[in-house]
Residue, then its C-alpha position, 0 to 999 in steps of 0.5 A: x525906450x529901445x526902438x524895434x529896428x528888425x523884423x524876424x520871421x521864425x519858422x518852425x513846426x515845433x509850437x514849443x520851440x516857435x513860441x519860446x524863440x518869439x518871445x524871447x527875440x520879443x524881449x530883446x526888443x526884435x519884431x517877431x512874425x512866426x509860420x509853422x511851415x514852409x507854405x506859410x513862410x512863404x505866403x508872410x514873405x510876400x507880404x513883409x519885409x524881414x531883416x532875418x529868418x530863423x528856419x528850422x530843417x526837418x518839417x512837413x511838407x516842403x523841408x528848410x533845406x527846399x526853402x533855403x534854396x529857393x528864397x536864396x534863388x530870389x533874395x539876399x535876405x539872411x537865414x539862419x537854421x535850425x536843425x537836430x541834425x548835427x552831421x558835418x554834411x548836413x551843415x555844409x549842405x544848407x551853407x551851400x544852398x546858402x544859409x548864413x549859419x547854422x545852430x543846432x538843437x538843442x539850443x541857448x535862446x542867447x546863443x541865437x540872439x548873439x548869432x542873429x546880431x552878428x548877421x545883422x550887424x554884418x549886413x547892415x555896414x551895406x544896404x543890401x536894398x539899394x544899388x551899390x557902385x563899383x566904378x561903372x558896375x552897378x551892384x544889387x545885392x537884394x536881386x544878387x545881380x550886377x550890371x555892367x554896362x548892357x550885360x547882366x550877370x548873377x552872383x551866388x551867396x557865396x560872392x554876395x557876402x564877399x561882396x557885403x564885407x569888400x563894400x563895407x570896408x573900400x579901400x581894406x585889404x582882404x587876406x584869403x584867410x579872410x575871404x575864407x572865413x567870410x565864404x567858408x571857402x578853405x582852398x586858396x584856388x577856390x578863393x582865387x577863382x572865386x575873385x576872378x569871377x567877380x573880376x569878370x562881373x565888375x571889370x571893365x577889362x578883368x585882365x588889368x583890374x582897376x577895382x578888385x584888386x590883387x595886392x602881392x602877398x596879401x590879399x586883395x582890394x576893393x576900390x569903389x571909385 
């Protein structure tokens, strides 16, 4: 028999939809906990532990997008939403507040599920509760913050799932074709001020990095130690 490994906390105002997406996650062997609403989400999270969140975008009171933006705030925690919106600017608005994907409605339950294990497996090659090293800087990915030495520094969602597929894969290296896919970054001057921050929050000297790394014409590295 399959052990259940996630814990999922759905989120939709629709019964209809709340109730076919749990018991169909049930059924693929997922630990299933639902809310109707934004406020009820938010009082499950503080008592639970949950590998991923499906969210839906338009419901009463505080809305996904609201939602999306302030547990981002707090937590590295994957969420995926729903929404009948289908507009290009509404999916760019919740990637940007941090969202992992994107469905819309209607929608394939199997579709979701494929989505849900590409997240979680993707998430899963690094523990995002522990503290992950990069030489002298100490990485939390959960809290989203790196310390090197006395000084603490933020990181977005953005450098956090750079970060996550770099940790993953020391040693690999990253072109900007594929950081772009990874961070939905499509300028190469994003990107490579994107990597200069990063440089500037795990170097020791940014200038002459030691860890992140640029490998001429290609791309660039993580080295761990």
């Amino acid at each position: 028999m399959q052990k259940i490994k996630y814990h999922i906390l759905i989120v939709d105002d629709d019964d209809r939809i709340r109730e076919l997406v749990r018991e169909y996650l049930k059924e693929n062997k997922f630990a299933i906990s639902t809310a109707n609403n934004a406020e009820e989400a938010k009082i499950k999270l503080e008592y639970f532990k949950f590998d991923l969140i499906v969210l839906d975008v338009m419901m009463p009171g505080q809305n996904g997008f609201e939602l999306t933006k302030e547990i981002k705030a707090n937590s590295a925690i994957p969420i995926i939403l729903l929404t009948a919106k289908g507009e290009v600017e509404n999916r760019i608005e919740g990637l940007e507040l941090g969202a992992d994907d994107y469905l819309g409605k209607p929608f394939e339950p199997k579709e979701l599920l494929l989505r849900i294990k590409n997240i979680i497996k993707k998430s899963s090659k690094v523990d995002i509760n522990k503290i992950n090293k990069i030489g002298d800087a100490k990485v939390d990915l959960n809290k989203m913050s790196i310390q090197l030495k006395n000084k603490i520094s933020k990181i977005n969602n953005v450098e956090k799932k750079v970060l996550v597929e770099m940790l993953a894969n020391p040693g690999k290296t990253f072109s900007r074709m594929k950081i772009s896919e990874i961070s939905n970054i499509n300028q190469e001057r994003s990107i490579d001020v994107m990597i200069t921050r990063l440089r500037q929050k795990i170097e020791t000297n940014p200038k002459s990095p030691k860890y992140l790394q640029t490998i001429r014409g290609a791309g660039y590295v993580l080295w761990i130690k």
